[in-house]
N, C-alpha and C positions, 0 to 999 in steps of 0.2 A: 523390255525383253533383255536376256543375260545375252551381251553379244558374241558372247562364246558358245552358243549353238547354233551359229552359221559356220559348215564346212566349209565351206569354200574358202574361208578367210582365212583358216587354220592348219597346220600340220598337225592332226590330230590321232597319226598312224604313227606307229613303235617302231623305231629305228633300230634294230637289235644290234647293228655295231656298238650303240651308245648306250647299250643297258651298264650299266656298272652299281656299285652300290657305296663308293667313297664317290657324293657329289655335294655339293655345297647346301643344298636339300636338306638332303638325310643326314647331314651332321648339322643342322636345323630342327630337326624329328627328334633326335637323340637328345639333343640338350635340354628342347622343349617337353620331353616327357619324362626325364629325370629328374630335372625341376621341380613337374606337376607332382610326379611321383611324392617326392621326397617331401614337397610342402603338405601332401595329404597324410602323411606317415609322422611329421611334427606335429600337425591339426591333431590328430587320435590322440597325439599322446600328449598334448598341452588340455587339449579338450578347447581348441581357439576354434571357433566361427569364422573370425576373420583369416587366419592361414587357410583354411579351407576354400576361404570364396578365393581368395589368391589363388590357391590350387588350381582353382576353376577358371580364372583370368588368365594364366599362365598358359592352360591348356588353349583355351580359346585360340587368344592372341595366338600362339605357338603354330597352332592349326592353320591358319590363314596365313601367317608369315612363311611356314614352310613351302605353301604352293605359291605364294606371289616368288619366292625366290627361285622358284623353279621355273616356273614363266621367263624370270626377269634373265634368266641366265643360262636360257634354254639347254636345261637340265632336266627334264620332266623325264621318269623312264617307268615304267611299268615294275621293279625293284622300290623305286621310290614311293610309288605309289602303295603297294603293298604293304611296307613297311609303315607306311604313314598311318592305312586302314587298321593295321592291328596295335599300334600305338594311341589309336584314338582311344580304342579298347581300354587299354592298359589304365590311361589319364582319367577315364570314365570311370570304372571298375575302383581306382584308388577317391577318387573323389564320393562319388556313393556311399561305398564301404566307408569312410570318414564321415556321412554326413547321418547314415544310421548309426553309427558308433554315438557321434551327439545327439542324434535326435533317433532314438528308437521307434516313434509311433511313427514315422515314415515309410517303416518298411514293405510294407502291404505294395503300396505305389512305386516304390523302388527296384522291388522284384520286378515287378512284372516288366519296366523299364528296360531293367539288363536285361531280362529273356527278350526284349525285342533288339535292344541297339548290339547287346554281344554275342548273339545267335543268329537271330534271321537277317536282321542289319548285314552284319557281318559277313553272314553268305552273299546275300547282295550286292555289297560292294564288293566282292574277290569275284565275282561273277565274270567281269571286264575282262579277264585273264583268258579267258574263253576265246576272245574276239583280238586284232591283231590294235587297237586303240592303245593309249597309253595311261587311262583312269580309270574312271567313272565318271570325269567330270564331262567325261566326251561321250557318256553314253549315249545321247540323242543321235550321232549314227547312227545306232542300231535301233533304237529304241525311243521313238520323244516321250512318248505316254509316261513309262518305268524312269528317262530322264528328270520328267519335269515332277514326277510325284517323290525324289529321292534324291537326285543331287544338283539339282536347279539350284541358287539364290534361295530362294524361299525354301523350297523342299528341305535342305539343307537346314535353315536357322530352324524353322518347326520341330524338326527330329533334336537337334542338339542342346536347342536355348530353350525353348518355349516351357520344356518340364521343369528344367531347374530355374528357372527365374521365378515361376510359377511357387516350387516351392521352400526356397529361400525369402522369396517377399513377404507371401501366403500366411504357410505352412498350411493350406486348405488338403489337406490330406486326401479327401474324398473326392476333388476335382482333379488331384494330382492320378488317381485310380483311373479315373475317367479318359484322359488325355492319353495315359500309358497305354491304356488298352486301345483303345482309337489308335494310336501309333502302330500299337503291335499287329491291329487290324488291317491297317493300310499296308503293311511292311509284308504280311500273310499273303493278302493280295495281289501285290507285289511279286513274291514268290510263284503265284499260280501266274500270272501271266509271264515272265520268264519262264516256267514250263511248258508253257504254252506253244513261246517261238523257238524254244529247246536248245540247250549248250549244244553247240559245234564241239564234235569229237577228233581229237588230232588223230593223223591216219597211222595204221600201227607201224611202227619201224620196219624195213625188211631188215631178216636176221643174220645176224654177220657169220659170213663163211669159217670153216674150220678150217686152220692152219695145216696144211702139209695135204 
Protein backbone atom coordinates (compact mmCIF):
# COMPACT_ATOMS: atom_id res chain seq x y z
CA UNK A 1 0.00 0.00 0.00
CA UNK A 2 1.45 3.75 -1.18
CA UNK A 3 1.69 5.13 2.46
CA UNK A 4 0.66 8.27 1.24
CA UNK A 5 -2.91 7.58 1.19
CA UNK A 6 -3.45 7.52 4.79
CA UNK A 7 -4.93 11.20 5.87
CA UNK A 8 -4.33 11.28 8.90
CA UNK A 9 -0.56 11.06 8.72
CA UNK A 10 -0.40 13.83 6.10
CA UNK A 11 -0.99 17.57 5.51
CA UNK A 12 -2.54 17.08 2.63
CA UNK A 13 -4.74 20.47 2.35
CA UNK A 14 -3.33 23.73 0.49
CA UNK A 15 -2.03 26.29 2.45
CA UNK A 16 -2.69 29.37 0.39
CA UNK A 17 -0.21 31.61 2.39
CA UNK A 18 2.45 29.32 0.92
CA UNK A 19 1.33 29.07 -2.80
CA UNK A 20 4.03 30.98 -4.48
CA UNK A 21 5.70 29.64 -7.75
CA UNK A 22 9.71 30.46 -7.24
CA UNK A 23 10.10 27.24 -4.81
CA UNK A 24 12.85 24.82 -5.07
CA UNK A 25 10.30 22.50 -6.84
CA UNK A 26 9.55 24.31 -9.75
CA UNK A 27 12.91 25.33 -10.48
CA UNK A 28 13.23 21.37 -10.44
CA UNK A 29 10.27 21.33 -13.21
CA UNK A 30 11.97 23.94 -15.23
CA UNK A 31 15.33 22.57 -15.53
CA UNK A 32 13.93 18.98 -15.89
CA UNK A 33 11.89 19.83 -18.79
CA UNK A 34 14.24 22.02 -20.68
CA UNK A 35 16.48 19.45 -20.57
CA UNK A 36 13.84 16.88 -21.79
CA UNK A 37 12.87 19.26 -24.09
CA UNK A 38 16.06 20.14 -25.74
CA UNK A 39 17.54 16.53 -25.82
CA UNK A 40 14.16 15.50 -27.93
CA UNK A 41 14.84 18.47 -30.38
CA UNK A 42 18.88 17.23 -30.76
CA UNK A 43 17.25 13.53 -31.09
CA UNK A 44 15.10 14.78 -34.48
CA UNK A 45 17.67 16.53 -35.70
CA UNK A 46 20.78 14.00 -35.21
CA UNK A 47 18.14 11.34 -35.91
CA UNK A 48 19.97 9.51 -32.40
CA UNK A 49 17.72 6.90 -30.55
CA UNK A 50 19.86 7.18 -27.85
CA UNK A 51 19.32 11.23 -27.07
CA UNK A 52 15.92 10.36 -27.26
CA UNK A 53 15.62 7.61 -24.74
CA UNK A 54 17.79 10.17 -22.60
CA UNK A 55 15.11 12.45 -23.41
CA UNK A 56 12.87 10.16 -21.81
CA UNK A 57 15.40 9.31 -18.73
CA UNK A 58 15.56 12.84 -18.16
CA UNK A 59 11.96 13.30 -17.97
CA UNK A 60 11.41 10.47 -15.90
CA UNK A 61 14.04 10.88 -13.43
CA UNK A 62 12.93 14.81 -13.45
CA UNK A 63 9.44 13.87 -12.62
CA UNK A 64 9.90 12.07 -9.52
CA UNK A 65 12.87 14.33 -8.38
CA UNK A 66 10.64 17.33 -8.63
CA UNK A 67 8.11 15.88 -6.10
CA UNK A 68 10.49 14.05 -3.65
CA UNK A 69 11.84 17.72 -3.39
CA UNK A 70 8.84 19.12 -2.67
CA UNK A 71 8.01 16.63 0.13
CA UNK A 72 11.57 16.75 1.34
CA UNK A 73 11.25 20.58 1.78
CA UNK A 74 7.85 20.94 2.39
CA UNK A 75 7.21 23.06 -0.68
CA UNK A 76 4.37 21.18 -2.25
CA UNK A 77 1.80 23.96 -3.43
CA UNK A 78 -0.93 23.56 -5.84
CA UNK A 79 1.10 26.26 -8.45
CA UNK A 80 3.77 23.60 -8.32
CA UNK A 81 1.75 20.99 -8.92
CA UNK A 82 0.07 22.47 -11.94
CA UNK A 83 2.97 23.58 -13.48
CA UNK A 84 4.54 19.99 -13.00
CA UNK A 85 0.96 18.47 -14.78
CA UNK A 86 1.44 20.47 -17.89
CA UNK A 87 5.28 20.06 -18.18
CA UNK A 88 4.78 16.49 -17.99
CA UNK A 89 2.76 17.33 -21.33
CA UNK A 90 5.37 19.36 -22.85
CA UNK A 91 8.31 16.27 -22.05
CA UNK A 92 5.77 13.83 -23.55
CA UNK A 93 4.59 15.70 -26.54
CA UNK A 94 8.58 16.38 -27.38
CA UNK A 95 9.54 12.84 -26.76
CA UNK A 96 6.77 11.31 -28.99
CA UNK A 97 6.94 13.75 -31.67
CA UNK A 98 10.96 12.62 -31.72
CA UNK A 99 10.25 9.10 -31.60
CA UNK A 100 7.82 9.23 -34.85
CA UNK A 101 9.96 11.57 -36.42
CA UNK A 102 12.52 8.19 -36.18
CA UNK A 103 10.26 5.72 -36.39
CA UNK A 104 7.17 6.68 -38.43
CA UNK A 105 5.19 3.32 -38.38
CA UNK A 106 4.57 4.22 -34.80
CA UNK A 107 2.23 6.64 -35.30
CA UNK A 108 -1.20 5.02 -35.27
CA UNK A 109 -0.25 3.90 -31.36
CA UNK A 110 1.23 7.21 -30.56
CA UNK A 111 -1.73 9.29 -31.47
CA UNK A 112 -4.01 7.70 -29.88
CA UNK A 113 -1.60 7.95 -26.66
CA UNK A 114 -1.35 11.72 -26.67
CA UNK A 115 -5.19 12.13 -27.22
CA UNK A 116 -5.28 10.07 -23.85
CA UNK A 117 -2.30 11.41 -21.65
CA UNK A 118 -2.48 15.32 -23.25
CA UNK A 119 -6.24 15.72 -23.29
CA UNK A 120 -8.20 13.53 -20.96
CA UNK A 121 -4.97 12.80 -18.69
CA UNK A 122 -4.65 16.23 -18.53
CA UNK A 123 -8.13 17.23 -17.48
CA UNK A 124 -7.75 14.79 -14.80
CA UNK A 125 -5.13 15.70 -13.36
CA UNK A 126 -6.07 19.73 -13.25
CA UNK A 127 -9.22 18.22 -11.78
CA UNK A 128 -7.60 18.60 -8.08
CA UNK A 129 -7.83 22.29 -8.34
CA UNK A 130 -11.43 22.03 -7.94
CA UNK A 131 -10.88 20.61 -4.15
CA UNK A 132 -8.90 22.64 -1.42
CA UNK A 133 -5.84 19.44 -1.72
CA UNK A 134 -2.51 20.34 -2.94
CA UNK A 135 -2.05 17.49 -6.06
CA UNK A 136 -3.52 14.65 -7.40
CA UNK A 137 -1.18 12.67 -5.55
CA UNK A 138 -3.69 13.33 -2.55
CA UNK A 139 -6.62 12.65 -4.50
CA UNK A 140 -7.72 9.60 -2.29
CA UNK A 141 -9.45 12.27 -0.01
CA UNK A 142 -11.75 12.75 -2.30
CA UNK A 143 -11.80 9.98 -4.34
CA UNK A 144 -9.70 6.29 -3.58
CA UNK A 145 -11.35 4.52 -6.74
CA UNK A 146 -10.14 7.79 -9.46
CA UNK A 147 -7.01 7.75 -6.90
CA UNK A 148 -6.03 4.39 -7.10
CA UNK A 149 -6.72 3.94 -11.05
CA UNK A 150 -4.51 7.31 -11.95
CA UNK A 151 -2.16 8.55 -9.47
CA UNK A 152 -1.37 5.70 -7.11
CA UNK A 153 2.29 4.03 -7.48
CA UNK A 154 1.11 1.66 -9.97
CA UNK A 155 -1.64 3.71 -11.59
CA UNK A 156 0.99 6.23 -12.29
CA UNK A 157 4.01 3.82 -13.92
CA UNK A 158 1.11 2.00 -16.18
CA UNK A 159 0.05 5.48 -17.62
CA UNK A 160 3.67 6.71 -18.19
CA UNK A 161 6.31 3.68 -18.58
CA UNK A 162 4.39 0.84 -19.65
CA UNK A 163 3.65 2.37 -23.48
CA UNK A 164 6.90 3.50 -24.05
CA UNK A 165 9.12 0.66 -22.71
CA UNK A 166 6.69 -1.28 -24.52
CA UNK A 167 7.59 0.32 -27.64
CA UNK A 168 11.23 1.15 -27.47
CA UNK A 169 12.07 -2.66 -26.51
CA UNK A 170 9.13 -3.96 -28.80
CA UNK A 171 8.43 -1.84 -31.45
CA UNK A 172 5.21 -4.33 -31.39
CA UNK A 173 3.15 -1.55 -32.94
CA UNK A 174 -0.21 -3.44 -32.77
CA UNK A 175 0.18 -4.11 -29.00
CA UNK A 176 1.38 -0.54 -28.54
CA UNK A 177 -2.55 0.40 -30.36
CA UNK A 178 -3.83 -1.94 -27.81
CA UNK A 179 -2.41 -0.62 -24.52
CA UNK A 180 -3.24 3.15 -25.85
CA UNK A 181 -6.46 2.50 -26.21
CA UNK A 182 -7.10 0.42 -23.01
CA UNK A 183 -5.39 3.57 -21.31
CA UNK A 184 -7.59 6.06 -23.10
CA UNK A 185 -10.37 3.73 -21.99
CA UNK A 186 -9.67 3.77 -18.38
CA UNK A 187 -8.67 7.58 -18.40
CA UNK A 188 -12.70 8.03 -20.42
CA UNK A 189 -13.93 6.27 -17.42
CA UNK A 190 -12.23 7.97 -15.25
CA UNK A 191 -13.75 10.99 -16.63
CA UNK A 192 -17.42 9.79 -16.18
CA UNK A 193 -17.01 9.03 -12.76
CA UNK A 194 -15.51 12.52 -11.75
CA UNK A 195 -18.81 13.69 -13.48
CA UNK A 196 -20.37 11.72 -11.67
CA UNK A 197 -19.27 13.14 -7.97
CA UNK A 198 -19.20 16.57 -9.87
CA UNK A 199 -16.50 19.54 -9.66
CA UNK A 200 -17.42 21.94 -6.67
CA UNK A 201 -18.19 25.28 -8.00
CA UNK A 202 -16.60 28.32 -6.35
CA UNK A 203 -19.42 30.60 -5.09
CA UNK A 204 -19.66 33.76 -7.34
CA UNK A 205 -17.97 36.90 -5.82
CA UNK A 206 -20.32 39.47 -4.44
CA UNK A 207 -19.92 42.59 -6.61
CA UNK A 208 -17.87 45.45 -5.65
CA UNK A 209 -19.73 48.51 -4.81
CA UNK A 210 -19.46 51.69 -6.94
CA UNK A 211 -17.35 54.42 -5.72
CA UNK A 212 -18.92 57.70 -4.67
Amino acid sequence: MDTRADPATLDIWTDVAGERIGTSATVVTGVRTVAAVVLAGLAAHQESLELLVACLVVYWVGDSLDGYVARLRGCETRIGASLDILSDRFCAAAFYIGLMWLEPGYAPAILIYLAEFMVVDCFLSLAFLAWPIRSPNYFFAIDRQLWLWNWSKPGKAVNSSLFAVLLLVTGWVAVGVVIATALLVLKVVSLVRLSQIGLPVPARPEPVGRAG
